[in-house]
Backbone bond lengths (Angstrom), bond angles and torsions (degrees), N, CA, C in turn:
res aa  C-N    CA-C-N  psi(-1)  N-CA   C-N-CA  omega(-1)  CA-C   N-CA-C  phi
1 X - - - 1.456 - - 1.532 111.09 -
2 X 1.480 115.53 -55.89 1.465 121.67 155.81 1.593 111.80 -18.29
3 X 1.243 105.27 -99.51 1.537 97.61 177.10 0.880 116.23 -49.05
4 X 1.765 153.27 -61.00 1.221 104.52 -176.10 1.483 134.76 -60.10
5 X 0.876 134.40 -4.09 1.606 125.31 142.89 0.974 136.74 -45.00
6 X 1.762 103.58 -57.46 1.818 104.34 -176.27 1.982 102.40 -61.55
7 X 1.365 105.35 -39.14 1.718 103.36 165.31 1.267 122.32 -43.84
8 X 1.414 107.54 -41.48 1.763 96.70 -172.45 1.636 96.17 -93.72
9 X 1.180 153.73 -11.02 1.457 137.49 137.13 1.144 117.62 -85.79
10 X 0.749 122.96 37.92 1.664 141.88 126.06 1.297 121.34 -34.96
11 X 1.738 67.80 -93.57 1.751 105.64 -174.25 1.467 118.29 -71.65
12 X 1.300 115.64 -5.06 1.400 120.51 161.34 1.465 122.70 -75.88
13 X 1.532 98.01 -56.02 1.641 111.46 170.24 1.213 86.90 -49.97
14 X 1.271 169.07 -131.65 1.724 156.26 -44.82 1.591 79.14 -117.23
15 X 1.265 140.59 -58.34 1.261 145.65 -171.61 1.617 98.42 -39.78
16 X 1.008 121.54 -86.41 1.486 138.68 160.02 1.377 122.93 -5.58
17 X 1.533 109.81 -54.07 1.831 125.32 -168.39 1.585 95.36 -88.88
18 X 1.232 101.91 -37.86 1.775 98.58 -175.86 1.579 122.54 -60.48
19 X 1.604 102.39 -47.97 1.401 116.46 157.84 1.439 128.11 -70.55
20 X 1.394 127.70 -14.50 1.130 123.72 140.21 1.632 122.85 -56.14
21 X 1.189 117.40 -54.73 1.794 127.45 168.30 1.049 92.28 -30.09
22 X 1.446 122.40 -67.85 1.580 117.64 -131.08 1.309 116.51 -82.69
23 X 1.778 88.81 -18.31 1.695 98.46 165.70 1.558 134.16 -101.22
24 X 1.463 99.47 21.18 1.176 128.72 167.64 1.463 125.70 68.01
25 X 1.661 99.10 10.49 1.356 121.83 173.89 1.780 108.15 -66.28
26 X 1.129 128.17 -49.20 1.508 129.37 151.06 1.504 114.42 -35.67
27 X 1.257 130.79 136.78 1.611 113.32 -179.44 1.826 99.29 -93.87
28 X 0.984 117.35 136.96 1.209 123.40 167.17 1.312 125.51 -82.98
29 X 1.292 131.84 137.80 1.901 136.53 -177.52 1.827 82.14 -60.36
30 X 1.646 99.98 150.94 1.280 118.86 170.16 1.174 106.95 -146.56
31 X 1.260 111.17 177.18 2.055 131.18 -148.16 1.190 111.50 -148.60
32 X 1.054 127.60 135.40 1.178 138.70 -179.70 1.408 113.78 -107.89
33 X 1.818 137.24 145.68 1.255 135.85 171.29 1.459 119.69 -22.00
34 X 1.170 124.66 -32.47 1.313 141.90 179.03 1.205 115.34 -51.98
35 X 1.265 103.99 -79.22 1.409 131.43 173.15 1.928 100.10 -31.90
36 X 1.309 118.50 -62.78 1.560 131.03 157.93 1.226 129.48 -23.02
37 X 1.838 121.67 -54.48 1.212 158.68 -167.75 1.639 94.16 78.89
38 X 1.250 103.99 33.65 2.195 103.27 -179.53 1.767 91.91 -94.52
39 X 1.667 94.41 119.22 1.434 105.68 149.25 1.301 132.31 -51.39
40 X 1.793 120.40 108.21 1.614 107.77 172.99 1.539 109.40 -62.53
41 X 1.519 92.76 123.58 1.607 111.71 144.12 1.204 129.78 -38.98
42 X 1.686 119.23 97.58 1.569 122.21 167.20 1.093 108.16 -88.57
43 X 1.580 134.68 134.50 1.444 117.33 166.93 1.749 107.49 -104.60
44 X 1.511 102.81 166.96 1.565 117.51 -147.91 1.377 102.44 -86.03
45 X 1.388 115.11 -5.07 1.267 131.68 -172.25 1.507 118.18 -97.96
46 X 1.317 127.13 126.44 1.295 134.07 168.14 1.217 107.42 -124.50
47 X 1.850 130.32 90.25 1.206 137.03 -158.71 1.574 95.32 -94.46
48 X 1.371 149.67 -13.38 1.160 134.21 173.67 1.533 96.15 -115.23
49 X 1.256 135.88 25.55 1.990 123.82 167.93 1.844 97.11 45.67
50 X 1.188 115.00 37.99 1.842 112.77 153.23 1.477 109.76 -73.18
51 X 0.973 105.35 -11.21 1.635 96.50 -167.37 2.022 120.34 85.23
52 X 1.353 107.12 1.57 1.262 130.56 -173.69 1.460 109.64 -110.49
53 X 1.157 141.28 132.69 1.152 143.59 -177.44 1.584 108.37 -98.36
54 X 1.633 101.72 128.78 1.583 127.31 157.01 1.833 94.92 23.78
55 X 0.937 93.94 -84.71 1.684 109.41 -146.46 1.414 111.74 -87.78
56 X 1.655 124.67 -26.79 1.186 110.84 157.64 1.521 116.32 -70.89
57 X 1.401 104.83 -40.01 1.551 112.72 177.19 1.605 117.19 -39.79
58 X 1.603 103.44 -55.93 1.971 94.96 167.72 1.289 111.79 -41.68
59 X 1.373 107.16 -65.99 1.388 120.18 -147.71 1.881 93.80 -49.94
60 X 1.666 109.92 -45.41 2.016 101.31 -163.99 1.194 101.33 -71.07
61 X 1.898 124.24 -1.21 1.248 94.09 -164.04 1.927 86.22 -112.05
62 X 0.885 136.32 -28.33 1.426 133.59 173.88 1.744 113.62 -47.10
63 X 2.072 106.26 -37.13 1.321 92.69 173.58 1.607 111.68 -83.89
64 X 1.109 116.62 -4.48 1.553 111.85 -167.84 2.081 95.93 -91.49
65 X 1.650 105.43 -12.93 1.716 84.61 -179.96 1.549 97.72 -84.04
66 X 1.086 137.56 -39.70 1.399 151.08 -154.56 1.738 101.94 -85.65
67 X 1.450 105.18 -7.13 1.429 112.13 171.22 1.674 119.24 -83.37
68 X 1.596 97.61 -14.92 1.472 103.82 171.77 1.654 124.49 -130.12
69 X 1.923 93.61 37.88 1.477 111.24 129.15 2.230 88.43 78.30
70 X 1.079 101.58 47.76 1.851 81.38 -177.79 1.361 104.35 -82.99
71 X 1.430 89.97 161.37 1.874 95.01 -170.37 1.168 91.40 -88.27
72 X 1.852 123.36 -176.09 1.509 136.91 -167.54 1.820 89.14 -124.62
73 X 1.392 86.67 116.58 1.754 99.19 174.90 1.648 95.26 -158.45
74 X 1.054 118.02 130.61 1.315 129.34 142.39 1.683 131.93 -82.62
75 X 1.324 99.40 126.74 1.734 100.34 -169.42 1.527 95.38 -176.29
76 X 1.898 102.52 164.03 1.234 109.76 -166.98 1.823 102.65 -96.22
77 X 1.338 111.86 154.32 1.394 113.25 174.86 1.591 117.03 -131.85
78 X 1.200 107.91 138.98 1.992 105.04 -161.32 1.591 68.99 -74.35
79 X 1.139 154.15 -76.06 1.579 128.73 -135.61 1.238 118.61 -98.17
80 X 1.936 92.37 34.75 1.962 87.89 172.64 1.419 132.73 92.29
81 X 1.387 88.41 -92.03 1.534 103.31 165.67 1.244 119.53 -82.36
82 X 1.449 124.10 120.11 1.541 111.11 -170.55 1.675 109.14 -56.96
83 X 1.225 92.04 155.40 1.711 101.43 173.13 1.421 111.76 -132.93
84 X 1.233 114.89 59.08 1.551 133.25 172.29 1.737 114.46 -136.79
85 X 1.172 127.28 -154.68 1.377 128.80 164.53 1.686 101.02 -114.05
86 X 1.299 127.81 45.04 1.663 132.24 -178.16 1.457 103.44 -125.58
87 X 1.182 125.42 144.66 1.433 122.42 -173.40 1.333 124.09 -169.94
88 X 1.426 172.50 177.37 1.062 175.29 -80.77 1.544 119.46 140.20
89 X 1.115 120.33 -148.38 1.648 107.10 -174.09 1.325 112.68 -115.55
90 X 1.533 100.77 -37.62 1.564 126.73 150.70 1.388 121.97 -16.23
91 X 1.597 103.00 -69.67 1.700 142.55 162.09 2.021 99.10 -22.01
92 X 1.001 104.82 -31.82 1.576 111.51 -149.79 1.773 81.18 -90.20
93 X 0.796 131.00 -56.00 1.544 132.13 -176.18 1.228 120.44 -97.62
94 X 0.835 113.29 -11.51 1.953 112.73 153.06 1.384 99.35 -76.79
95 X 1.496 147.44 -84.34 1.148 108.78 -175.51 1.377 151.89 -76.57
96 X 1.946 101.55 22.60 1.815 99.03 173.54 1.464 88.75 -87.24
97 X 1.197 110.23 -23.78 1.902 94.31 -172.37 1.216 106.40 -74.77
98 X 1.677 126.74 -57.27 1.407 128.27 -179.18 1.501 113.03 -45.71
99 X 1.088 134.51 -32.95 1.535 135.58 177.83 1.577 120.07 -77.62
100 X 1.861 115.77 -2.00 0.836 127.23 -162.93 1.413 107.46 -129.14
101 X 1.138 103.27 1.92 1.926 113.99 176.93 1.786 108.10 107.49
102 X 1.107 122.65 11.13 1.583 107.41 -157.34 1.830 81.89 -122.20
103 X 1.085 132.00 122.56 1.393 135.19 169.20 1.364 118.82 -87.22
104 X 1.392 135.64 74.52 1.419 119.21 -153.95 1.643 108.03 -79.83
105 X 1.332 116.46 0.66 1.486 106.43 171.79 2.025 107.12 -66.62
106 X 1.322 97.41 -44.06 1.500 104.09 -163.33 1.597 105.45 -72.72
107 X 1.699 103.28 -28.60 1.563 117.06 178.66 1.151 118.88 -42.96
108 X 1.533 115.99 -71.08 1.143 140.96 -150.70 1.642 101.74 -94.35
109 X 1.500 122.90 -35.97 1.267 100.55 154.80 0.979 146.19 -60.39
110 X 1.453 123.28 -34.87 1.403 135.87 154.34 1.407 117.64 -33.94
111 X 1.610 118.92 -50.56 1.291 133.88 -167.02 1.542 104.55 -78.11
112 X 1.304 121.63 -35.10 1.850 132.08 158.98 1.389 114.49 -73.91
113 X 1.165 123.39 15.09 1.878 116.46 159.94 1.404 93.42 -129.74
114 X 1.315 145.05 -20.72 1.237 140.17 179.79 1.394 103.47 -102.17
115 X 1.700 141.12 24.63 0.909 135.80 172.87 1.483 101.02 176.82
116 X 0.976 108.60 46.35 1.912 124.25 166.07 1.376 113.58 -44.13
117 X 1.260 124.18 -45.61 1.239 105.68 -161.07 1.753 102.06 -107.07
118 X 1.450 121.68 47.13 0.805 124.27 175.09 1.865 113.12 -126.06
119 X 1.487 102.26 -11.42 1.070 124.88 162.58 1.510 144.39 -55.89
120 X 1.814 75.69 -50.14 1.897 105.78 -150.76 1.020 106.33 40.27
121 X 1.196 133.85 112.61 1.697 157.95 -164.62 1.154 96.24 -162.90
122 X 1.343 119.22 101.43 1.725 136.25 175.11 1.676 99.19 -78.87
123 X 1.623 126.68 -38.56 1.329 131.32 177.80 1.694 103.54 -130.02
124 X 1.116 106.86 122.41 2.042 119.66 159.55 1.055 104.89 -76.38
125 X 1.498 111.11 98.97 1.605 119.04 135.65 1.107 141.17 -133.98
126 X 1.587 87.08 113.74 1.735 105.47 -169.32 1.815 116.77 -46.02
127 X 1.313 114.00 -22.77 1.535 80.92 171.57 1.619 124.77 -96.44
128 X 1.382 101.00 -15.24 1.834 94.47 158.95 0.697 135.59 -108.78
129 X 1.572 133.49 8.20 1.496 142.81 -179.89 1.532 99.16 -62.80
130 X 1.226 105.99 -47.01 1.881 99.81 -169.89 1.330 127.62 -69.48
131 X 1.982 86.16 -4.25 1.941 92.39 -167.37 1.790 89.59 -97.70
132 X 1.605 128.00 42.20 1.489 95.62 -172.92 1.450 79.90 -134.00
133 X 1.566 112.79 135.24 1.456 117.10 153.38 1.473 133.31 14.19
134 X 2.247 82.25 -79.56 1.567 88.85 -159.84 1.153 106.61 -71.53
135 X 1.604 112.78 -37.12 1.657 108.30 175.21 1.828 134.90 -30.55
136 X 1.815 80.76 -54.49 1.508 89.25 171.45 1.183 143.78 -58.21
137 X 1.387 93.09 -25.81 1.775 131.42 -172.49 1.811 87.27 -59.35
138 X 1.663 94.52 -62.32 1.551 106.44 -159.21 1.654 108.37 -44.49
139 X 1.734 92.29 -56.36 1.678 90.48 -176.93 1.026 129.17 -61.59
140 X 1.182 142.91 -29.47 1.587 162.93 -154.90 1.584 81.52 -89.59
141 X 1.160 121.72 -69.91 1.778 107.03 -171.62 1.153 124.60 -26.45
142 X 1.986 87.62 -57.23 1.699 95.94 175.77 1.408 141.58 -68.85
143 X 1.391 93.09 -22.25 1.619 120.21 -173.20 1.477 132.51 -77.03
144 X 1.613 84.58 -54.15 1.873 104.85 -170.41 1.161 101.91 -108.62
145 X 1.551 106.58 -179.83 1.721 97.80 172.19 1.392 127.42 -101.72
146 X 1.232 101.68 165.42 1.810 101.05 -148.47 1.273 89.60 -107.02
147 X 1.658 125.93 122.51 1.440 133.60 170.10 1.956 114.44 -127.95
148 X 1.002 99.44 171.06 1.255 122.39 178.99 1.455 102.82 -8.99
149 X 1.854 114.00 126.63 1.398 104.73 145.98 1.715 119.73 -87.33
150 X 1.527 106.87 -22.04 1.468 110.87 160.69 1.427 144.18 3.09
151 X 1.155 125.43 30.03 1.723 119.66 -149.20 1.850 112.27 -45.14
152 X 1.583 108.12 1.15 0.934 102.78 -157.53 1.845 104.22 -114.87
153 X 1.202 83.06 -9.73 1.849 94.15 152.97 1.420 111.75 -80.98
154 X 1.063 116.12 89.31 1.319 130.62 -172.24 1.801 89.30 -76.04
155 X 1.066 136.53 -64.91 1.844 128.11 -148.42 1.618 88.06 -55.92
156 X 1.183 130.06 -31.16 1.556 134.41 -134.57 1.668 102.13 -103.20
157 X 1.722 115.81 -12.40 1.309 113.21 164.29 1.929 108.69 -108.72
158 X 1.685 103.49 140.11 1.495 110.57 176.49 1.538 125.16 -133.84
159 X 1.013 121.48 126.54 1.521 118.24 -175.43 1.370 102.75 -40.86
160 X 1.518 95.17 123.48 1.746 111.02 157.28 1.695 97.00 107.49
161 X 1.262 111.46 0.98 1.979 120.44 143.30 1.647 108.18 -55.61
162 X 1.251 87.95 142.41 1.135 110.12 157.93 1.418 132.12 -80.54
163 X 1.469 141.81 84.17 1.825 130.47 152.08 1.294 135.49 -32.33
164 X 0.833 132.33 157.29 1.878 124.97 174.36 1.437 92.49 -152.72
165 X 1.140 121.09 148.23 1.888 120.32 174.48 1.877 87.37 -146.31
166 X 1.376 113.81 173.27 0.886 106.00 -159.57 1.813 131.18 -75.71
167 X 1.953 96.84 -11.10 1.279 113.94 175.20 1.761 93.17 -118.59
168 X 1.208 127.93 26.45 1.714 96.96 -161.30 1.513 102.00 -156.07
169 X 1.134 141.73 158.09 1.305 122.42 177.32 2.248 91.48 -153.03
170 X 1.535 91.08 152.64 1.445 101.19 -160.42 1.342 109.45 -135.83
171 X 1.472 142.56 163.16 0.828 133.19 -179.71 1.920 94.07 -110.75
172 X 1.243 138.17 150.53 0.983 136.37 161.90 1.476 127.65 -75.61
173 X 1.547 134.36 120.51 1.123 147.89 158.19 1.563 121.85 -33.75
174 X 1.646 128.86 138.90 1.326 135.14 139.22 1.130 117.84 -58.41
175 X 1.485 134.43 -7.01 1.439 137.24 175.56 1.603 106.41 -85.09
176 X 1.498 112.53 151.69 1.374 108.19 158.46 1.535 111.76 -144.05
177 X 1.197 102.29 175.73 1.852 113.69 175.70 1.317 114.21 -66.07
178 X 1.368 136.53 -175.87 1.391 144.47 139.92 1.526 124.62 -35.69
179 X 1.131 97.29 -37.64 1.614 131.66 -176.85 1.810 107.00 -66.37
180 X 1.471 110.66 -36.18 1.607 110.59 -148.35 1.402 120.11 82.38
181 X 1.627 122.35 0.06 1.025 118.66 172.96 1.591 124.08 -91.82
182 X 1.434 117.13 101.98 1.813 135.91 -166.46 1.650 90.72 -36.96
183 X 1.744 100.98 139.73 1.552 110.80 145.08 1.618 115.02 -61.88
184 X 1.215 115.38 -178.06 1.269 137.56 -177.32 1.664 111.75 -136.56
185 X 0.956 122.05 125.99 1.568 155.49 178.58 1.214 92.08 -77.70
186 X 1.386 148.88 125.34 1.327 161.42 172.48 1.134 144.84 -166.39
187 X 0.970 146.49 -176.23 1.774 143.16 -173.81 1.825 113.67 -162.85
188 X 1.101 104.51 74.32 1.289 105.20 -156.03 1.807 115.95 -89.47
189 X 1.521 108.08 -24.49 1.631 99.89 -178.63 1.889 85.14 177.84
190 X 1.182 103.95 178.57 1.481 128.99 -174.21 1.356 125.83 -51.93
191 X 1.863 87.01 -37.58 1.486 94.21 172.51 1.365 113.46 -112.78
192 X 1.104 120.59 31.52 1.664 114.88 177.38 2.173 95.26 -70.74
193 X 1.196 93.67 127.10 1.419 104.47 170.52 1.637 112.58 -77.33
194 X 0.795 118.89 -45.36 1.894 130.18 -168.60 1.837 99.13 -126.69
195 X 1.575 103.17 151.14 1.335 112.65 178.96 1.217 109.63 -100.06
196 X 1.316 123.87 -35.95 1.141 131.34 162.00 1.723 130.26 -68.33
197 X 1.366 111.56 98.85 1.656 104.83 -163.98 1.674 104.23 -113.92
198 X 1.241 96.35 168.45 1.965 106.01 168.66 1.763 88.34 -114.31
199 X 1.114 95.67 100.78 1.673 116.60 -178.08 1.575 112.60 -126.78
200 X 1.216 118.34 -17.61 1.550 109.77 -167.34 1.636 103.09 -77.44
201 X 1.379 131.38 -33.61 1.490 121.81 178.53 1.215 119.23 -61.19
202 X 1.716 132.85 -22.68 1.133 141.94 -122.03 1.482 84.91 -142.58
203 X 1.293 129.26 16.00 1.607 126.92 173.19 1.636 98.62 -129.32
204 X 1.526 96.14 156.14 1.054 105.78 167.09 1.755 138.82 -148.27
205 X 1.673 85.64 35.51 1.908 121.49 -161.23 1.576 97.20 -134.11
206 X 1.359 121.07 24.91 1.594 105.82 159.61 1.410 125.75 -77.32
207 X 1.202 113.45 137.32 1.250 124.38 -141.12 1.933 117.90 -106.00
208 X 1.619 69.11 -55.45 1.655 90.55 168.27 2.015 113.64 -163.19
209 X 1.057 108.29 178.51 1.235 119.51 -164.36 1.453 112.79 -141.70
210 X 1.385 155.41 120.80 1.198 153.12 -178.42 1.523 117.38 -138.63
211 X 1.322 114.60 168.02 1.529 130.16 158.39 1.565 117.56 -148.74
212 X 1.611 97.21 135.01 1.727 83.98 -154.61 1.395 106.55 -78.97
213 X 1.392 178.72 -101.57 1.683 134.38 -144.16 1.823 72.01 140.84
């Protein structure tokens, strides 16, 4: 009788820790390019003269918004960019780019009156058009450069990429799995515990992949 007990809390405990793992509430060991022998990606571009380049520049500024904890709310804002601690997933890549010289409110509107019917946008509005997925999806196709959906080309993904899945969009991590496969920088719902997740194995709606050029 004994054992079967300690068996069935057992098998609960492992039941339990696993689904904790998987929800990333366990912290997982992580890797760096190094660890890989993958060269970090510098890009040649310094679009705001910080002295920081393109792509590290997203990446310090995506961990520095997610460093001050925004809650998950969807809602409209007259100036666009929210100006509270409330935000969306969107939220997460509008401001590594906006902090880095790239304004995607002004971007992407521009790119939706000079290419309307690539949208379908029944109404233009510049302050939430830029906060929606597909929008972003759209511009980034057109815009940046379009790489690997592959998760398994590991050299070919770099912190401070862009993700897109089919409802969700992410900024990509300097962290990676066991695997070589990068975390993801994100903002996914109310209860996301951590912004930083090991999410790319565990999807199966990636959409597209970019780096902005």
């Amino acid at each position: 009788m004994k054992n079967k007990i300690f068996l069935t809390i057992t098998i609960i405990v492992i039941i339990i820790v696993t689904i904790l793992y998987f929800l990333n509430i366990i912290p997982h060991k992580t890797y760096d390019n190094a660890y890989f022998n993958i060269e970090t990606y510098k890009s040649s571009v310094d679009k705001d003269n910080d002295g920081i380049d393109d792509q590290t520049d997203i990446l310090n500024n995506v961990r520095e918004y997610i460093r001050k904890k925004p809650k998950y709310q969807s809602k409209y804002y007259e100036t666009g960019y929210p100006n509270d601690l409330y935000g969306v997933c969107t939220d997460v890549v509008g401001f590594g780019l906006l902090n880095a010289g790239y304004n995607l409110m002004e971007l992407v509107n521009n790119d939706i009156l000079i290419n309307k019917d690539n949208y379908n946008i029944d109404k233009i509005d510049k302050k939430i058009d830029f906060r929606r997925v597909r929008n972003l999806n759209i511009y980034f196709k057109n815009n940046a450069i379009n790489l690997t959906t592959d998760i398994y080309d590991i050299k070919n993904w770099q912190g401070g990429d862009i993700v897109v899945f089919e409802n969700h969009i992410g900024i990509i991590s300097d962290k990676r799995n066991k695997n070589g496969i990068p975390y993801v920088i994100h903002h996914a719902s109310p209860y996301q515990i951590k912004y930083e997740d090991d999410i790319l194995e565990y999807r199966n709606d990636l959409i597209g992949h970019y780096r902005i050029s």
